[in-house]
MMTF fields as JSON, N, C-alpha, C and O atoms, coordinates in Angstrom:
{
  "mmtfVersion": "1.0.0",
  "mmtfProducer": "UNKNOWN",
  "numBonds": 315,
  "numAtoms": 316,
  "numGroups": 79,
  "numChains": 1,
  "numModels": 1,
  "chainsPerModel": [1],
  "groupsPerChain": [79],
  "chainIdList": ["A"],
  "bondAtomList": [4, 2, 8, 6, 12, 10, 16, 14, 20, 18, 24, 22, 28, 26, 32, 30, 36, 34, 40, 38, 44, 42, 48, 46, 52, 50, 56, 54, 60, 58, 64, 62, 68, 66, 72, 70, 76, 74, 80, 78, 84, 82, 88, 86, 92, 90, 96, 94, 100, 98, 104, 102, 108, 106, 112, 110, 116, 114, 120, 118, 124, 122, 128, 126, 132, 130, 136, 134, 140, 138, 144, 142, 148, 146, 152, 150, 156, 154, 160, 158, 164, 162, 168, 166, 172, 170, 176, 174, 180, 178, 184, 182, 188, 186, 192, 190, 196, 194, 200, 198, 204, 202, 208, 206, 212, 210, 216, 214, 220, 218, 224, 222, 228, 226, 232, 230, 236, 234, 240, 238, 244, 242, 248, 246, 252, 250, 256, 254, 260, 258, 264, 262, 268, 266, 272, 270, 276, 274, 280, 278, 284, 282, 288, 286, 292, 290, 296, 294, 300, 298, 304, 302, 308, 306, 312, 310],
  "bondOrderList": [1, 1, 1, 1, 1, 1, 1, 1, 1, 1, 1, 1, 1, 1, 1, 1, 1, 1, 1, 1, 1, 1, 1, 1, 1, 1, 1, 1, 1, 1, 1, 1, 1, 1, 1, 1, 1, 1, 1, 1, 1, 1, 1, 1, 1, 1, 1, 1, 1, 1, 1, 1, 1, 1, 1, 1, 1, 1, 1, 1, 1, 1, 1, 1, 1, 1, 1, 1, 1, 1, 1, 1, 1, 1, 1, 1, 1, 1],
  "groupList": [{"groupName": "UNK", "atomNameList": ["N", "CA", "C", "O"], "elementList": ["N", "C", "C", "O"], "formalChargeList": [0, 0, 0, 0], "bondAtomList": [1, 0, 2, 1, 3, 2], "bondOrderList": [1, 1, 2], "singleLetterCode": "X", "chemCompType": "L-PEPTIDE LINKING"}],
  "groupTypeList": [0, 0, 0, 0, 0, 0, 0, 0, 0, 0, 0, 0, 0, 0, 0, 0, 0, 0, 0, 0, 0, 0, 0, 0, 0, 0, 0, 0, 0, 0, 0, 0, 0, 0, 0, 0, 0, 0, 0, 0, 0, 0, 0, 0, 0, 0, 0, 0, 0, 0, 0, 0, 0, 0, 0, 0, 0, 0, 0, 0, 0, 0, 0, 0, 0, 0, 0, 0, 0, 0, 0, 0, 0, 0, 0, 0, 0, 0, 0],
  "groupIdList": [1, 2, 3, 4, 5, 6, 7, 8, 9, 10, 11, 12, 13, 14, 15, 16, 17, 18, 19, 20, 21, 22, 23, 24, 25, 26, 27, 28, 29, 30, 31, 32, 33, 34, 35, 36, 37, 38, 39, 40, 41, 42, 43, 44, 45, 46, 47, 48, 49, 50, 51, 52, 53, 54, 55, 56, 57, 58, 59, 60, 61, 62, 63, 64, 65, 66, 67, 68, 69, 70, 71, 72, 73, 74, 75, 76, 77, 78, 79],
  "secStructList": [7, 2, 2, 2, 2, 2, 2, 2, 2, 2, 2, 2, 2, 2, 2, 2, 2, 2, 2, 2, 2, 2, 2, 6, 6, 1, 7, 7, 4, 4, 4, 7, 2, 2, 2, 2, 2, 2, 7, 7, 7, 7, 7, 1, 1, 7, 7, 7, 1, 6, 2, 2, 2, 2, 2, 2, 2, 2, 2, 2, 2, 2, 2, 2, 2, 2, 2, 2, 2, 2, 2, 2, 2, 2, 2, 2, 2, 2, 7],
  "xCoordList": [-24.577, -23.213, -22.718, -21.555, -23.89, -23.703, -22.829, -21.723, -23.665, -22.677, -22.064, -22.033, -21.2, -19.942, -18.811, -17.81, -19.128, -18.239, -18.136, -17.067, -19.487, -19.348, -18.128, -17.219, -18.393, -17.962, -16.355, -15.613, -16.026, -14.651, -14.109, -12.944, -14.737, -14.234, -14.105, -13.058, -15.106, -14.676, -13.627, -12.72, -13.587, -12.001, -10.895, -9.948, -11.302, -10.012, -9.771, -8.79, -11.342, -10.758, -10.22, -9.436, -10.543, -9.731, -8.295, -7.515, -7.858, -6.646, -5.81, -4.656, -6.209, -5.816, -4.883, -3.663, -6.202, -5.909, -4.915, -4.294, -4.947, -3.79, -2.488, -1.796, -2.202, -1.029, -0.368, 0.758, -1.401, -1.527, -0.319, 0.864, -0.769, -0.712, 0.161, 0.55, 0.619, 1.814, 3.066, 4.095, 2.796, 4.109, 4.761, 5.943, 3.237, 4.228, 4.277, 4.401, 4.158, 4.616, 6.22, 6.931, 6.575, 8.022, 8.821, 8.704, 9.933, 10.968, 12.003, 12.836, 12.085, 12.801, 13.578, 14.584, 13.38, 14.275, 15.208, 14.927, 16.467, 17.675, 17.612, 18.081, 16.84, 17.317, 16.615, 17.035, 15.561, 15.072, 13.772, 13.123, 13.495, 11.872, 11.892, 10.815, 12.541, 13.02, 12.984, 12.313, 13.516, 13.238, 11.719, 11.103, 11.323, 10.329, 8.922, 7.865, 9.474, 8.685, 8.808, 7.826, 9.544, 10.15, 10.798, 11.159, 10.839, 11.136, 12.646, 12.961, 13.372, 14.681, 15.754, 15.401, 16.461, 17.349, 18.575, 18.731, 19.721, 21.089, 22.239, 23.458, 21.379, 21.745, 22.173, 21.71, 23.386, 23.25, 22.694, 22.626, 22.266, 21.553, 19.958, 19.616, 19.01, 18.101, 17.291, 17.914, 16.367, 15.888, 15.618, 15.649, 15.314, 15.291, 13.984, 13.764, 13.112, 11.683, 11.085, 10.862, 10.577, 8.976, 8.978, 8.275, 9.715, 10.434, 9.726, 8.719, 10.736, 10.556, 8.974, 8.478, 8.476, 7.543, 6.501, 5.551, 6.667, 5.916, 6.237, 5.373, 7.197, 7.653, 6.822, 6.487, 6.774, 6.354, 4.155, 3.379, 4.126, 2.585, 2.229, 1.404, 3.269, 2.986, 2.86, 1.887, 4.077, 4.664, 2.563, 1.839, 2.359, 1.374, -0.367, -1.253, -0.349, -1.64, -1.074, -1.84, 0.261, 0.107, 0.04, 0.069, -0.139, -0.36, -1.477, -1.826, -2.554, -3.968, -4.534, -5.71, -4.129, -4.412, -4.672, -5.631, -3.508, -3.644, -4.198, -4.549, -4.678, -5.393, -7.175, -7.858, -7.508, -8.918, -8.803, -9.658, -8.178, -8.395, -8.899, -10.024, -8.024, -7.797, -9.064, -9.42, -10.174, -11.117, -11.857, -12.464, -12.011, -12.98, -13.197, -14.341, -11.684, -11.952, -12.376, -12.978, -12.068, -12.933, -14.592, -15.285, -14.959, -16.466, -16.873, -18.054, -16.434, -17.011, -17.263, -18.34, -16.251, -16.357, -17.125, -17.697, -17.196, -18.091, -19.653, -20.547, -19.822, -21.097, -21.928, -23.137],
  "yCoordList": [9.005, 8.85, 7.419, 7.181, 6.226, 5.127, 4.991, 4.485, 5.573, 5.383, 5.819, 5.65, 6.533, 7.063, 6.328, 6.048, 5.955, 4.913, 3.687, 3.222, 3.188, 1.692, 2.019, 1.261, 3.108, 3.69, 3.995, 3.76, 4.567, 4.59, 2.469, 2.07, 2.019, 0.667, -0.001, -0.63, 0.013, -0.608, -0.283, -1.075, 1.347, 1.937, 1.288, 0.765, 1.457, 0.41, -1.412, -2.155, -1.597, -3.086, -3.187, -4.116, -2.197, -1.963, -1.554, -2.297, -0.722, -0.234, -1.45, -1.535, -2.342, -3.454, -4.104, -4.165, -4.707, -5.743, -5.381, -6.188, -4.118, -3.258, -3.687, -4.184, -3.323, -3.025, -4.72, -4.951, -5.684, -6.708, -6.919, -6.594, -7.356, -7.301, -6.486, -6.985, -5.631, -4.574, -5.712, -5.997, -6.064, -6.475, -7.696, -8.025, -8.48, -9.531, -9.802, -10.95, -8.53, -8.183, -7.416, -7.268, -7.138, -6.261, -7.023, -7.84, -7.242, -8.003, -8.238, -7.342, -9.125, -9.314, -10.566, -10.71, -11.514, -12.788, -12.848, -13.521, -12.344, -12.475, -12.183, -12.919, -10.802, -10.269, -11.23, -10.974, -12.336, -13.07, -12.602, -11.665, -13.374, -13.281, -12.013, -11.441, -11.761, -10.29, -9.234, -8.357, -8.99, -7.867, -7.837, -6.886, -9.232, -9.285, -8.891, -8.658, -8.91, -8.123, -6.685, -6.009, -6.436, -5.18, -4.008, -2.864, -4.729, -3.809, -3.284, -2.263, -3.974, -3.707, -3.92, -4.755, -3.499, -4.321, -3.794, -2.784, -4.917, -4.428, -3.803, -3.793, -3.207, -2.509, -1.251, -0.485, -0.932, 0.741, 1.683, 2.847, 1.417, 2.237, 1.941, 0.794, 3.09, 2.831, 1.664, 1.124, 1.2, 0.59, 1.378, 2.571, 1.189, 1.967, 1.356, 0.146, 2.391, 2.077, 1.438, 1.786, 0.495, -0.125, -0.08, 0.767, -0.923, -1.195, -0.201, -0.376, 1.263, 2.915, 2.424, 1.585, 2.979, 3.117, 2.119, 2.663, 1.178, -0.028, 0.626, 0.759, 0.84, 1.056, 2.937, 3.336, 3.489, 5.046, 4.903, 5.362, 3.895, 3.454, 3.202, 3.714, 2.001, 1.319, 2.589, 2.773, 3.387, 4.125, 4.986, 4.878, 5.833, 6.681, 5.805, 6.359, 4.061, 3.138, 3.295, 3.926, 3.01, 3.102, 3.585, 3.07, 5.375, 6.803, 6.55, 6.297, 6.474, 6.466, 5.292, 5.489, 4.235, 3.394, 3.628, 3.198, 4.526, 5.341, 6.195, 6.484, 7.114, 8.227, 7.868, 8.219, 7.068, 6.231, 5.467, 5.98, 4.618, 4.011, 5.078, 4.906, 6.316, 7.091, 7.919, 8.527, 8.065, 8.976, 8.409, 8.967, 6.779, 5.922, 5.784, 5.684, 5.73, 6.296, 6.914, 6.746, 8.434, 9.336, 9.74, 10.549, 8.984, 9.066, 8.532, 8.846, 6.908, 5.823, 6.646, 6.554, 7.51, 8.228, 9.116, 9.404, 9.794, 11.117, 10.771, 11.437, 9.62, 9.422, 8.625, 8.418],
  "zCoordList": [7.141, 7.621, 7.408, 7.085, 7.653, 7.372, 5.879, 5.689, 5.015, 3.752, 3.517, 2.298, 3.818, 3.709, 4.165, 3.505, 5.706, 6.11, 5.124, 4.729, 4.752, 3.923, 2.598, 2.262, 2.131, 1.083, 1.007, 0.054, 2.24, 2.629, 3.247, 3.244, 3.463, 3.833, 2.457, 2.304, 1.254, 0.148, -0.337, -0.594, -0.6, -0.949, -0.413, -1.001, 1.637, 1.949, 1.643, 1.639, 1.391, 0.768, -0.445, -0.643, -1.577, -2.829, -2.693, -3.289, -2.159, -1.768, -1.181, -1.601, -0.325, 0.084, -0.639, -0.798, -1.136, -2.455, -3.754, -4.446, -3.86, -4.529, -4.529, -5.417, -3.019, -1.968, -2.381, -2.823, -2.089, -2.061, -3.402, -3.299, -4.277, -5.586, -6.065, -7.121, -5.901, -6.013, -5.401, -6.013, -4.509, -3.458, -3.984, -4.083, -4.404, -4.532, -6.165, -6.591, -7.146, -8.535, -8.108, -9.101, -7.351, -7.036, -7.065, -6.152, -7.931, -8.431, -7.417, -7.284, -6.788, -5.055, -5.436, -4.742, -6.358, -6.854, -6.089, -5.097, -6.09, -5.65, -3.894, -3.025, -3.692, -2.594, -1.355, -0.226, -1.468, -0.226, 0.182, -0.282, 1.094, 1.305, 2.491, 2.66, 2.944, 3.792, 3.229, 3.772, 2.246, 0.919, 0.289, -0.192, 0.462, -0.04, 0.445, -0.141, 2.304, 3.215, 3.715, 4.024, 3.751, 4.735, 3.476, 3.756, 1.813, 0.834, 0.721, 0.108, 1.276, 1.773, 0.364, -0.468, 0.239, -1.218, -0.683, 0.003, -1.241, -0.668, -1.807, -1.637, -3.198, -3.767, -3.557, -2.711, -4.599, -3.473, -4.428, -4.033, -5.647, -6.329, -6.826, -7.116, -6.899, -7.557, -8.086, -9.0, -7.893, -9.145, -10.435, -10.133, -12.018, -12.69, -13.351, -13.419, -13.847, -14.596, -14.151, -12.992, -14.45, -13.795, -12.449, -11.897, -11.728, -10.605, -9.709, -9.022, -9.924, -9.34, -9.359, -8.607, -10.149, -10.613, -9.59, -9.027, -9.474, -8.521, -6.797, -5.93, -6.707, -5.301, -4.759, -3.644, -5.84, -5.77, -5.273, -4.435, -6.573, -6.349, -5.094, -4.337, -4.964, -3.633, -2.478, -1.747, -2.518, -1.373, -0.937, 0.053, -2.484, -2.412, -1.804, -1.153, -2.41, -1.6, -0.605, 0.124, 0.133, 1.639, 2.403, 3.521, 2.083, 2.36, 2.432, 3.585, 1.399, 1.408, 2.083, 2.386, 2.39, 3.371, 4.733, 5.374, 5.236, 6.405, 6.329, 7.473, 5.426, 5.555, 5.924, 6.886, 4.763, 4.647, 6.201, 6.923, 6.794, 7.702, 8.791, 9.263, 9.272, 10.183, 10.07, 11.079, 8.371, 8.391, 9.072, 9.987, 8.687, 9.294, 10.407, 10.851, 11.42, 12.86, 13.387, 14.447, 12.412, 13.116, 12.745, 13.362, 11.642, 11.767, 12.05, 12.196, 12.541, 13.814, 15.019, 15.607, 15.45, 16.99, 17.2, 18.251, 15.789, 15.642, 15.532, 16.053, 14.769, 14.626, 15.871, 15.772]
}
């Protein structure tokens, strides 16, 4: 059981570092260091291509961030 958990914690330190690295590659120049946190833009349309594409990635690591964290909870409790 031990390794599984270790196994799910590297994932979450990979996933991390991802997330990491995703965020501050997301093209925020103009919009401020607020956009640059919270992902906010005061556009009213779309980003188009890469952009999407960065924000969709991101969206799906920070799904699996929570998912991996939440397994880990529960096989800390279980085990």
């Amino acid at each position: 059981m031990q390794v599984i958990i270790n196994i799910l914690y590297a994932l979450i330190l990979l996933t991390v570092s991802v997330i990491i690295i995703i965020t501050l590659m997301q093209n925020t120049k103009s919009e401020g260091l607020g956009a640059a946190i919270t992902g906010a833009s005061d556009s009213y349309r779309g980003a188009v291509g890469v952009e999407e594409q960065k924000r969709r990635l991101l969206q799906m690591l920070c799904f699996a961030f929570v998912i991996l964290s939440g397994l880990v909870i529960v096989l800390r409790n279980w085990a």
